[in-house]
N, C-alpha and C positions, 0 to 999 in steps of 0.2 A: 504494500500500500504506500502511494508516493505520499512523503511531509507536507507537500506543497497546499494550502488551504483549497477551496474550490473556487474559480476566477471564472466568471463568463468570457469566451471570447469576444474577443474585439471587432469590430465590426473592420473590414479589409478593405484600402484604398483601391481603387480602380486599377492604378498598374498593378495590383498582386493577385486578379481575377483571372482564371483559367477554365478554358471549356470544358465541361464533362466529355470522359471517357467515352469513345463510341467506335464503332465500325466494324467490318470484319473479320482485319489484323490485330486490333485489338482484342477480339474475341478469341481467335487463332492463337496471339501469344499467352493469355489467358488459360487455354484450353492445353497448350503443352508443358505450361507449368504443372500443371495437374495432375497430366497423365504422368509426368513422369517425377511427382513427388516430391517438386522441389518450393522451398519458401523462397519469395524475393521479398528485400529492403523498399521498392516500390510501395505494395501492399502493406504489410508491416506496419512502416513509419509513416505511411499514408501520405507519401510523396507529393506536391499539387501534379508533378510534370508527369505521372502515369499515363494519362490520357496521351501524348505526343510520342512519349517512348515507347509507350506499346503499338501504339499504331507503326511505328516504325521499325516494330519487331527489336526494339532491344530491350532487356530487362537487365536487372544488378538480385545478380542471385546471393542470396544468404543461408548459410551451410549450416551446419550443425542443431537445425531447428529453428523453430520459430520462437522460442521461449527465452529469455534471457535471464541470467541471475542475478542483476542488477535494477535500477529503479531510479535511473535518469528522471531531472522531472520535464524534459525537453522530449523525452521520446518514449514514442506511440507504441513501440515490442513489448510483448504484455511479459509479465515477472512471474516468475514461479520455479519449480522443481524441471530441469529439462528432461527432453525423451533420453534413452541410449544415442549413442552416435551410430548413423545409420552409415553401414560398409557399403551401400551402393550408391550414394552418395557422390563421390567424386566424378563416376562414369558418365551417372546422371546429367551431372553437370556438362561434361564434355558431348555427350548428345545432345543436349540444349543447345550448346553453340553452334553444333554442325546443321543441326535442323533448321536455324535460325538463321546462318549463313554468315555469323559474328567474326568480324577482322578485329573487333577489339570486347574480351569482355569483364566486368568490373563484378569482383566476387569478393561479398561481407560476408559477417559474420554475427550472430548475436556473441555474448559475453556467457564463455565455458568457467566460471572461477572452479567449478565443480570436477575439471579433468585434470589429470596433474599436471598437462602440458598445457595449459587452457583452449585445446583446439588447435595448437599448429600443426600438429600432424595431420590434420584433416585440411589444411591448406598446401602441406605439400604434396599428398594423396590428389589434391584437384588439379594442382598445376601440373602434376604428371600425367595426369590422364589428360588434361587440353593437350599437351604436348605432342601425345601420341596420337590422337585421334583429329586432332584439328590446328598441326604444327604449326600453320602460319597467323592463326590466333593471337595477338600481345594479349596480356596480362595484367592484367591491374588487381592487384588484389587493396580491399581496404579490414584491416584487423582491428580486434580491442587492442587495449592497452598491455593485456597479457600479465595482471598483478601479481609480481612477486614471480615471477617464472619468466620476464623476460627478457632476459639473456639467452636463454638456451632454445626462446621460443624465436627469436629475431634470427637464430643464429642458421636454424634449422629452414628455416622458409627464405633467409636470403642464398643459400645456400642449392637451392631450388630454382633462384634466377625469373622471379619477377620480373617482369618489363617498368611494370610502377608500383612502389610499395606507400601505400596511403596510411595515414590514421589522424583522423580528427584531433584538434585541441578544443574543437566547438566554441571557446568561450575565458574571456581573462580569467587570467587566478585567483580575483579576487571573488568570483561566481562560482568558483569550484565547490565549495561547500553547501551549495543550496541547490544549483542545478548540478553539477558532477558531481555527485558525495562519494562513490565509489573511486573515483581516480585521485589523482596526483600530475597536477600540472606540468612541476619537471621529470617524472619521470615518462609520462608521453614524448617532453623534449627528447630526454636523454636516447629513446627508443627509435624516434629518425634520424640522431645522430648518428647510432650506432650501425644503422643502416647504410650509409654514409661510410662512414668506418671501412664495415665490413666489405662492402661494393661498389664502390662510387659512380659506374658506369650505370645499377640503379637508378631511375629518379624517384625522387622524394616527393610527396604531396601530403598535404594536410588542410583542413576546412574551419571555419569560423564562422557561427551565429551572429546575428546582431537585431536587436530590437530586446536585448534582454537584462539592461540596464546597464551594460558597457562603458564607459566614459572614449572619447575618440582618443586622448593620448594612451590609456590602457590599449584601445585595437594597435597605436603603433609601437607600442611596446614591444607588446605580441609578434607583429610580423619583425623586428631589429631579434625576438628571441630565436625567431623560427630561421632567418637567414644564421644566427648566428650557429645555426644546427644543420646548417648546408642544406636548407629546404629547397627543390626548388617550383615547385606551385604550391600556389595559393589559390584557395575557392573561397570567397564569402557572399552568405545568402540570409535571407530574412528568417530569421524563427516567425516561425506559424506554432501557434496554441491546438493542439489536435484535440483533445476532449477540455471541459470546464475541470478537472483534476489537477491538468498539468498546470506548467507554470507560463505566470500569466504575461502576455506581449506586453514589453514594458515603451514599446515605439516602436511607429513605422518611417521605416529605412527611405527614405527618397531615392528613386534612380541617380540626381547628381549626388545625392553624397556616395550613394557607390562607386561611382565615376572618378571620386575625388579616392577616394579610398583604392581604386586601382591604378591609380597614376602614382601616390605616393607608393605604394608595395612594389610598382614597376621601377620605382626611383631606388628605391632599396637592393636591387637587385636579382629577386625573381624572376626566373625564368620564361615564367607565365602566371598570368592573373587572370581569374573569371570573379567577374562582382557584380552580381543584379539583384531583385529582389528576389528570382526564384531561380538562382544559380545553389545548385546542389552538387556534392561530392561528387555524382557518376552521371552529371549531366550534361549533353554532347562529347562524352566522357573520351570516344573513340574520335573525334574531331580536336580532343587539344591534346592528345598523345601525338598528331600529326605534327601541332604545333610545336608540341615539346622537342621534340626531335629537330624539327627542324630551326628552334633557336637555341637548340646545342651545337647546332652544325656549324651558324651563324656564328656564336661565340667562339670553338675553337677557329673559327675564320682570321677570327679579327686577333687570334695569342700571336 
């Protein structure tokens, strides 16, 4: 049960309105989530952009169950006891992408605190099975925090050779208490540093909330911490209030100040920025892997 009081939502500015979900392909992506058993982050966290990526046949599959052991008060994954981890699982996954015809695809995960590895092994179990079944696939994987396991768990799945190793900071540190209570601010740092570390040819990406009482020098805090941890994208997008439980939208983000907010992260160094109001972790997710690459190209151009 989240701490967080009950807050009605807020009623949403015109640029943050999205069309319902509709069509064939949408039904179709829908329909082979199903048959073939698998949860996506879409669903779940109750995404707004579902409706355009499904029609578009992409989805952001989430492994290990739909259940999480934690109780974010920003997200919609319901908490409780999770299932077994399911051994077909991985396969699943790599028929999804080959069904779907995915050159790029982006795989969560809910929060295992309950496994001793917290679920990496089930992330390098997927990346092997893309690999062989759908080689020209990149990669984007987005993981928890991996608490108190993760060294061994960072170590194991770079090890595996991700295309993009993601994980949210969601939110300053000074909000980690009330909206993140499970994690630890530097220790998500420490975990794409060490990503970094270990691979550097890696990239690195990480995301951030805003509308959740933020102050703007804390956001560029955040991103001078996150370059200082060889990050190199940046996603930030509006927190949406998904049920009156969770915690409650403290402001709406204007398109210019995302604007502004992508120009200085671009100023800082970043490789790449996506900032709108419903710029999400895995959204156009296979169109800035394009980017990323090619303003890594750019950069060793100019060494």
């Amino acid at each position: 049960m989240l701490s967080q009081p009950i807050a009605p939502r807020a009623r949403k500015p015109d640029w943050i309105r999205v069309k319902a979900p509709v069509g064939a392909a949408f039904a179709e992506t829908k329909a082979l989530m199903r048959r073939l058993n698998l949860a996506t982050v879409c669903e779940e966290a109750a995404c707004p952009n579902i409706g355009e990526c499904w029609t578009k046949k992409h989805a952001t599959v989430m492994i290990l169950g739909d259940t999480c052991t934690r109780a974010c008060a920003f997200c919609n994954v319901k908490t409780g006891m999770p299932r077994a981890v399911d051994l077909s699982e991985p396969q699943h996954v790599a028929d999804a992408a080959a069904e779907l015809g995915l050159e790029h695809i982006v795989v969560t995960s809910v929060d295992r605190d309950d496994l001793a590895d917290g679920g990496a092994s089930q992330f390098v179990k997927v990346i092997e099975a893309l690999r062989r079944t759908t080689p020209r696939t990149t990669i984007e994987i987005l993981t928890p925090d991996f608490r108190n396991k993760a060294d061994a768990a960072v170590e194991s799945i770079v090890a595996a050779r991700p295309d993009v190793y993601n994980h949210n900071l969601e939110t300053v540190p000074r909000l980690y208490p009330t909206i993140r209570p499970g994690a630890r601010y530097y220790a998500s740092l420490r975990l794409l540093e060490s990503v970094k570390r270990l691979d550097p040819s890696i990239f690195t990406k990480s995301g951030l909330m805003t509308g959740l009482g933020e102050e703007r020098l804390e956001v560029h805090q955040v991103m001078d911490d996150m370059r200082s941890a060889g990050i190199d994208f940046l996603t930030m997008g509006q927190y949406l209030q998904p049920t009156p439980r969770h915690a409650k939208v403290q402001e709406f983000t204007t398109p210019e100040t995302f604007s502004a907010y992508a120009a200085i992260a671009r100023a800082k160094g970043f490789l790449l920025v996506a900032a709108s109001p419903l710029t999400r972790s895995s959204y156009h997710a296979g169109d800035d892997f394009a980017k990323l690459r090619a303003a890594r190209e750019a950069q060793l151009g100019r060494l």
